[in-house]
C-alpha positions in Angstrom: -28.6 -30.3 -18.6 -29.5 -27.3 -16.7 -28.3 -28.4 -13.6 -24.9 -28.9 -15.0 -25.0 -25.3 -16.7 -26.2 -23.7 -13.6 -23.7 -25.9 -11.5 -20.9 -25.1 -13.6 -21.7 -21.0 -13.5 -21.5 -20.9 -9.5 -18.4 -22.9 -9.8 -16.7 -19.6 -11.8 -17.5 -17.6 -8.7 -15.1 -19.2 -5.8 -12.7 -20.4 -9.1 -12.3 -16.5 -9.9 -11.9 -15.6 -6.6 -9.4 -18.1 -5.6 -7.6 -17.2 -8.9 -7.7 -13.6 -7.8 -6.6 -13.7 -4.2 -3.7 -15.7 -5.5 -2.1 -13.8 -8.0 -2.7 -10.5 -5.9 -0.8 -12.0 -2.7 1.9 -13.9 -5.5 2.2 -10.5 -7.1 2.7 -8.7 -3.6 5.5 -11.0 -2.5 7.2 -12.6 -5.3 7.5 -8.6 -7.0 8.8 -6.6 -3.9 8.0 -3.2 -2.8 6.8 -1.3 -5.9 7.9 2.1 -4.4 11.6 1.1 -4.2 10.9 -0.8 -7.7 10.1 2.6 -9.2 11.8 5.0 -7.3 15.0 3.0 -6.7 16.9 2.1 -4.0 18.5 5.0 -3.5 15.1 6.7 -3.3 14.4 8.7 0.6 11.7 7.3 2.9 9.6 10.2 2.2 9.4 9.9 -1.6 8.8 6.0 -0.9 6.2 7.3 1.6 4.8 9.3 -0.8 4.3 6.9 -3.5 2.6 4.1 -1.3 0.0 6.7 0.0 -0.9 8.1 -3.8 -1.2 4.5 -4.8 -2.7 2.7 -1.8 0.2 0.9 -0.4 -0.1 2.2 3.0 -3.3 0.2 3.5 -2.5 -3.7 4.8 -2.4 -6.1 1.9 -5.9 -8.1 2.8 -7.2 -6.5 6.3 -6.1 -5.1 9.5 -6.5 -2.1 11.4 -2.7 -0.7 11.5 0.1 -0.8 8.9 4.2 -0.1 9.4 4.5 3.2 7.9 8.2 4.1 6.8 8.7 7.0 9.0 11.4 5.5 11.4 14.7 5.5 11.0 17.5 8.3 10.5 16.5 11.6 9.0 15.5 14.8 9.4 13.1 15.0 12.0 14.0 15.4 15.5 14.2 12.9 18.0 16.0 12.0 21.2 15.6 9.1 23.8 14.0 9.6 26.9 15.6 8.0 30.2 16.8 4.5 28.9 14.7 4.8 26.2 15.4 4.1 22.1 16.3 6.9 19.6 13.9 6.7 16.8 14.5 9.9 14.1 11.3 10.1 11.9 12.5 10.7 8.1 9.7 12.7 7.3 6.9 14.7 9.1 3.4 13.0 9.8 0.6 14.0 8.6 -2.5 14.5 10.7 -4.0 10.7 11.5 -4.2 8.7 14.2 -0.4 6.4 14.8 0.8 4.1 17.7 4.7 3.2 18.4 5.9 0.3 20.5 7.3 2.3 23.3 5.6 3.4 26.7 6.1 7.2 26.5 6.3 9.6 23.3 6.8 13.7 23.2 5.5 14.7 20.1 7.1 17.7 18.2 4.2 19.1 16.4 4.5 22.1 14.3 1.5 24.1 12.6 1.4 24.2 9.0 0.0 27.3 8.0 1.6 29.5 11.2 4.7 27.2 11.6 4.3 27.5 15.4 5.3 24.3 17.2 4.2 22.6 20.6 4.9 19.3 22.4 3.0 17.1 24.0 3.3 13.7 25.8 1.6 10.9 25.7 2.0 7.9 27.9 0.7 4.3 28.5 0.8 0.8 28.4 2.9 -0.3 25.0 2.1 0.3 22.0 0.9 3.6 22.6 -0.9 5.7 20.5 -1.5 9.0 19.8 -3.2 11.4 16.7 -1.8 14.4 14.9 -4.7 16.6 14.7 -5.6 18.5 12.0 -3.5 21.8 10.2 -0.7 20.3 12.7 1.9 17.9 11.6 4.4 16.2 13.7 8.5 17.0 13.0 10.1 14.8 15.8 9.0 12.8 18.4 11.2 11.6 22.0 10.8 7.8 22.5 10.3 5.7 25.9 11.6 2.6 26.1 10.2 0.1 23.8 9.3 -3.7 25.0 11.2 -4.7 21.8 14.6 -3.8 20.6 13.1 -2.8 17.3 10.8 0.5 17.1 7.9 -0.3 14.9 6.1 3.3 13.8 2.6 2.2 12.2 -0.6 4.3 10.9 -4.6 3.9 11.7 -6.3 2.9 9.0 -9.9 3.9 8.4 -11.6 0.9 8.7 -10.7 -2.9 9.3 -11.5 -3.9 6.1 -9.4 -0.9 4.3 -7.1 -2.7 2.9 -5.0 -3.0 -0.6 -7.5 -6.2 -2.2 -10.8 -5.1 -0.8 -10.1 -1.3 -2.6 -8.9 -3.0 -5.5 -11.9 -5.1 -5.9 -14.2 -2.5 -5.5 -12.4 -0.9 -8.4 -12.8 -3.9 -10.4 -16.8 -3.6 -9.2 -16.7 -0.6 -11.0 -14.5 -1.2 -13.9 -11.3 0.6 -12.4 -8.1 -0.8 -13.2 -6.3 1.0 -11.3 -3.2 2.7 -12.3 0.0 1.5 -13.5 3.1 2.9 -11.3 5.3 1.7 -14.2 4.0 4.3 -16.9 1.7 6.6 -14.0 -1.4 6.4 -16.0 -4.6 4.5 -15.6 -4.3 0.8 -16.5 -7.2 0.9 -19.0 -5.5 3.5 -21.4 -2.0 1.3 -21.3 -4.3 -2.0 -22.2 -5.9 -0.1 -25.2 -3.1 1.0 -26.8 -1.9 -2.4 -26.9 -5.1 -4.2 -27.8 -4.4 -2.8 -31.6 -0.9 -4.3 -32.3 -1.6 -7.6 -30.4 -4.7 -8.1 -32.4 -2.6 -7.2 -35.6 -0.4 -10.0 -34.7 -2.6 -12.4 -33.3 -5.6 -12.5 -35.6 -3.6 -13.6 -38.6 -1.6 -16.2 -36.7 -4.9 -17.6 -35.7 -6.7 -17.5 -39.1 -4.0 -18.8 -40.8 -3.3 -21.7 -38.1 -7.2 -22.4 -38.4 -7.2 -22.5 -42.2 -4.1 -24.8 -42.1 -5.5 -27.0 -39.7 -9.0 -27.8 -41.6 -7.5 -28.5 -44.7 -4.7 -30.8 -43.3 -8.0 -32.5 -41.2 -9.9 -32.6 -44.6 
């Protein structure tokens, strides 16, 4: 008997984590972008930007080193094409952080954010390249090389390999954090107790009555 008990608890642990994996990658692609669920369609790449890095959306979904950041692709920022190379307008500043493009050669336009003065610099290599935005600096425009691909493909360092959107979120979980909802922007724990109350009120009465129903129609 106590193998069986102790046989069936280790089963719960790769059950729950199968269970888990699942319905965070279903929820991922089946539900679409949550920014652009929120925000709208219409929204700018910079809000949508915005909202992936206050919620963790910027991170890769299990694990990985770099993730396509939104910054490409018509605009504000400057941006030109070097000799032969593809035009690539960044649609909001970058922050300070380490970045790589798919092109041989980049100028960067940086601009300093409490003076304002600005600065270029080049940076060159074997594709993709990569380059950092150092700190109090921020970079407004950037000239492109030619890329090895026709599509330009902007994407941000992440700390570590295994900062990622499920590893952070079951650390939270670790520690009892639900995270927050980007539906009603407040935490997850505060939305589930407000509606512990009437589901209870509905619930509890259904099931006394369907239990009291049942044992004297079994009697």
């Amino acid at each position: 008997m106590k193998r069986y008990v102790w046989r069936r608890i280790f089963e719960i642990v790769p059950t729950t984590a199968g269970v888990l994996v699942l319905t965070f990658l279903l929820f991922h692609v089946v539900g679409g972008s949550p920014a652009e669920t929120v925000l709208g369609k219409n929204a700018t790449a910079e809000a949508l930007a915005g909202f992936d890095a206050r919620f963790g959306y910027d991170k890769p979904l299990l694990f990985g080193r770099w993730t396509p950041i939104r910054a490409l692709g018509g605009g504000t920022g400057v941006s030109r094409a070097l000799e032969g190379g593809g035009a690539g307008p960044l649609s909001y500043a970058l922050p300070e952080g380490g970045y790589r493009i798919n092109a041989g050669q980049v100028v960067l336009h940086l601009q300093n954010i409490e003076t304002g003065e600005t600065d270029e610099r080049r940076v060159k290599g074997p594709p993709p390249v990569a380059f950092t935005v150092g700190g109090g600096w921020k970079a407004v425009g950037m000239d492109i090389g030619t890329p090895p691909t026709p599509a330009l493909k902007l994407e941000k360092r992440n700390a570590g390999f295994f900062d990622s959107q499920f590893v952070n979120y079951c650390d939270s979980l670790r520690k009892g954090d639900l995270g927050a909802s980007t539906e009603h922007m407040r935490p997850v724990a505060e939305v589930l107790r407000e509606g512990v109350l009437p589901s209870l009120t509905l619930t509890m009465p259904i099931l006394a009555g369907g239990t009291i129903i049942g044992v004297l129609l079994g009697l």
